[in-house]
N, C-alpha and C positions, 0 to 999 in steps of 0.2 A: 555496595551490592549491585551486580548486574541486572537491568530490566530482565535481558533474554540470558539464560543460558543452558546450551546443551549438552547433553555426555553421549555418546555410544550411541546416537537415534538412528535405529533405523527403520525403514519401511517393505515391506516386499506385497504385492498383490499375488492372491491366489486366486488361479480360475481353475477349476475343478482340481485336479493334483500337479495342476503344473505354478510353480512358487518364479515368482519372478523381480529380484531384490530391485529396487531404486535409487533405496539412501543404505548405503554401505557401510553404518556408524559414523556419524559427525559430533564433532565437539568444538565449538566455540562458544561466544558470547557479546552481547550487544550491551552497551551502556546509556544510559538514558543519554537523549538529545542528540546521539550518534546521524549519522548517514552513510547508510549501505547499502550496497550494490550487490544483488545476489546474482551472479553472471553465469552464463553457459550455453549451450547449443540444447536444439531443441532432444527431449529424451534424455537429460541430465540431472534431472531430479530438481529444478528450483521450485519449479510453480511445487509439486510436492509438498518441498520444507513450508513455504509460502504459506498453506495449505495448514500444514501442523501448526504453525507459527501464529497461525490467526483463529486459530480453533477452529477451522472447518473439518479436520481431519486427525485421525490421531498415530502415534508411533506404532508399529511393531514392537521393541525394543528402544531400551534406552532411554534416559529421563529429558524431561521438559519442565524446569521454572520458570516462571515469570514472577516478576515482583519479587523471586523467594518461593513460591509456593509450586508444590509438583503436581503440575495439569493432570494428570495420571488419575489425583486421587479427589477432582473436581466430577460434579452430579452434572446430569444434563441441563439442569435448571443453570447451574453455576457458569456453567460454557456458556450457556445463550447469551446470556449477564454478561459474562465476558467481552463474548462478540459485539454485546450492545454499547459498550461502555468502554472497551479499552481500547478497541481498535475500529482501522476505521478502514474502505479500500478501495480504491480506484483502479478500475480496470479498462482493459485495450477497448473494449465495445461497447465504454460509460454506463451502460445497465440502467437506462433513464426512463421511466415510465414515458410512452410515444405521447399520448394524449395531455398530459400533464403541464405547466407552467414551469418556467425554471425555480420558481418560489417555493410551489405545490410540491415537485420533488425533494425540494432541501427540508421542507417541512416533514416530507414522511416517516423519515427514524423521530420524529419527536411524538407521533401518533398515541406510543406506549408510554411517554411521560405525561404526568402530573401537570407542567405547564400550561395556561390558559392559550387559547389560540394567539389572541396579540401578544404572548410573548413569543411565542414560538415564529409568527410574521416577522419580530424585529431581528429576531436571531437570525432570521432566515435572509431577511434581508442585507444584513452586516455582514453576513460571511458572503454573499454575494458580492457585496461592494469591495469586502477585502481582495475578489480573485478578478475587479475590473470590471464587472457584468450590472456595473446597477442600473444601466440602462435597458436591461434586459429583463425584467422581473416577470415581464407575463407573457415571455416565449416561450414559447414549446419547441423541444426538440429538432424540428425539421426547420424549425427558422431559425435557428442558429449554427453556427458553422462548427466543424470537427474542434477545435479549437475551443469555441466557445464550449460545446457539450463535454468536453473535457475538463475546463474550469469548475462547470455545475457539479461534475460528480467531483471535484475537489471537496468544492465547499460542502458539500452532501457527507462527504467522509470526515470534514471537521465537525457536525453541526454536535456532536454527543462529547465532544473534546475528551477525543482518545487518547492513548496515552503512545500510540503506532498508527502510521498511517503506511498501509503496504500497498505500493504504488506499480502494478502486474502491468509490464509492458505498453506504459500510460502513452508515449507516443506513436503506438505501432501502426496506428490508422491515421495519423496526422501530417502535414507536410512538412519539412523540416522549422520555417519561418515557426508557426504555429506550434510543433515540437520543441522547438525554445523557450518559447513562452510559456508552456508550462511548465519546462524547466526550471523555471527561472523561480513558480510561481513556488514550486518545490524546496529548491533554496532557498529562497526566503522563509519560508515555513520554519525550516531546519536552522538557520539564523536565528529565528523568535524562539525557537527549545522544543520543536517538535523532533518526534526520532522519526524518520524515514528510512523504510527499506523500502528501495527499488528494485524490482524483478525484472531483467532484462538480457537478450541475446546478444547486443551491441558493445562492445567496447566502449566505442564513443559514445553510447546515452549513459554507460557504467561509469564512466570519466566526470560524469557531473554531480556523482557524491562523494564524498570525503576519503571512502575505505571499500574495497574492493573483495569479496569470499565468491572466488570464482569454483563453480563445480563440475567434476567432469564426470560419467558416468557413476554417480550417484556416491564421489567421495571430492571433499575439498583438495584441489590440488596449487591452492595461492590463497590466503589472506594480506592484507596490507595496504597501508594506506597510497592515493592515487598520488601518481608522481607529478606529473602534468595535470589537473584538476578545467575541466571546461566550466567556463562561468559565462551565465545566459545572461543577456539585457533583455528587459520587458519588451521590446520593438522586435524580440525574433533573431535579433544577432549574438555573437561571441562575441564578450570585451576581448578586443587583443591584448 
């Protein structure tokens, strides 16, 4: 059975009587531990799917399972739960509380859990160490570099070990060196059995996962896996 998959979804915004479609019915499907690259130019419907995909938003038309189950006929309670627990997400502008610790932040989605504080420091901790930052545990945002505050919101999006981590244009503010690096932190991720989708305008950042659902005004017009695959080394570089 497929983690994701969709039939006929589509999406259209209405403002006042003018209807303006997005996702023009899409149909595929993602399988657990996948990595995929949801690729297109901007006004092409990904952040959208993205969007439906991660429970932020829901379809127009057309069905949505995950696990099996169609989102459609999930309660508000059920989505939130969702969002708290199945997935997880890293975005272009890391979304890191300013004042905060980089610790303080990973610890905030555990706020809602039952774990005692020291459990939740060591957790926080560990996923810090897993993304290279254990030196970093009591900086706040502005002292650490684009790079770094992109690691934090990694680890931030594993601390509830989602079952998707949807990675929205994770190097777009980054230098390239530093846009490796997370790449790199990405693949390894998806090596260990996590499922990644990555949302992205680039080719070349779409090159560093596995399979490629390029869309073009809000219909898929390429699925298939990468032919040429770019693979990150921790230092920032490509292995040749």
């Amino acid at each position: 059975m497929a983690l994701i998959s969709v039939v006929g979804l589509k999406k259209d915004y209405i403002n006042e009587e003018l209807v303006t479609p997005v996702l023009r019915g899409l149909t595929f499907s993602i399988d657990r531990g996948e990595f995929v690259s949801i690729m297109g130019p901007s006004g092409s419907g990904k952040s959208t799917l993205m969007h439906i995909l991660g429970f932020l938003d829901t379809p127009t038309a057309g069905q949505y399972l995950f696990e099996g189950k169609d989102v459609s006929t999930l309660s508000d309670d059920e989505l939130a739960a969702m969002r708290g627990h199945k997935v997880g997400f890293v975005f272009q502008a890391f979304n890191l509380l300013p004042r905060a610790s980089a610790l303080e932040n990973i610890i905030l989605p555990l706020v809602y859990t039952r774990a005692p504080k020291s459990e939740q420091v060591i957790i926080a901790k560990k996923l810090l160490t897993a993304v290279g930052l254990e030196h970093r545990f009591h900086n706040t945002p502005s002292q650490l570099s684009g790079g770094e505050r992109q690691r934090v919101a990694i680890a931030r999006a594993l601390v509830n070990a989602p079952e998707v981590i949807f990675a929205d244009e994770p190097t777009g503010n980054l230098d390239s060196k530093s846009g490796l690096q997370v790449m790199k932190i990405l693949q390894e991720l998806n090596e260990q059995g996590h499922t990644i989708i990555l949302v992205t305008h680039e080719r070349y950042t779409a090159e560093h996962a596995k399979r490629i659902l390029q869309i073009k005004d809000g219909l898929i017009v390429k699925d298939g896996p990468v032919e040429s695959r770019q693979l990150a080394e921790s230092n920032g570089e490509l292995i040749k």
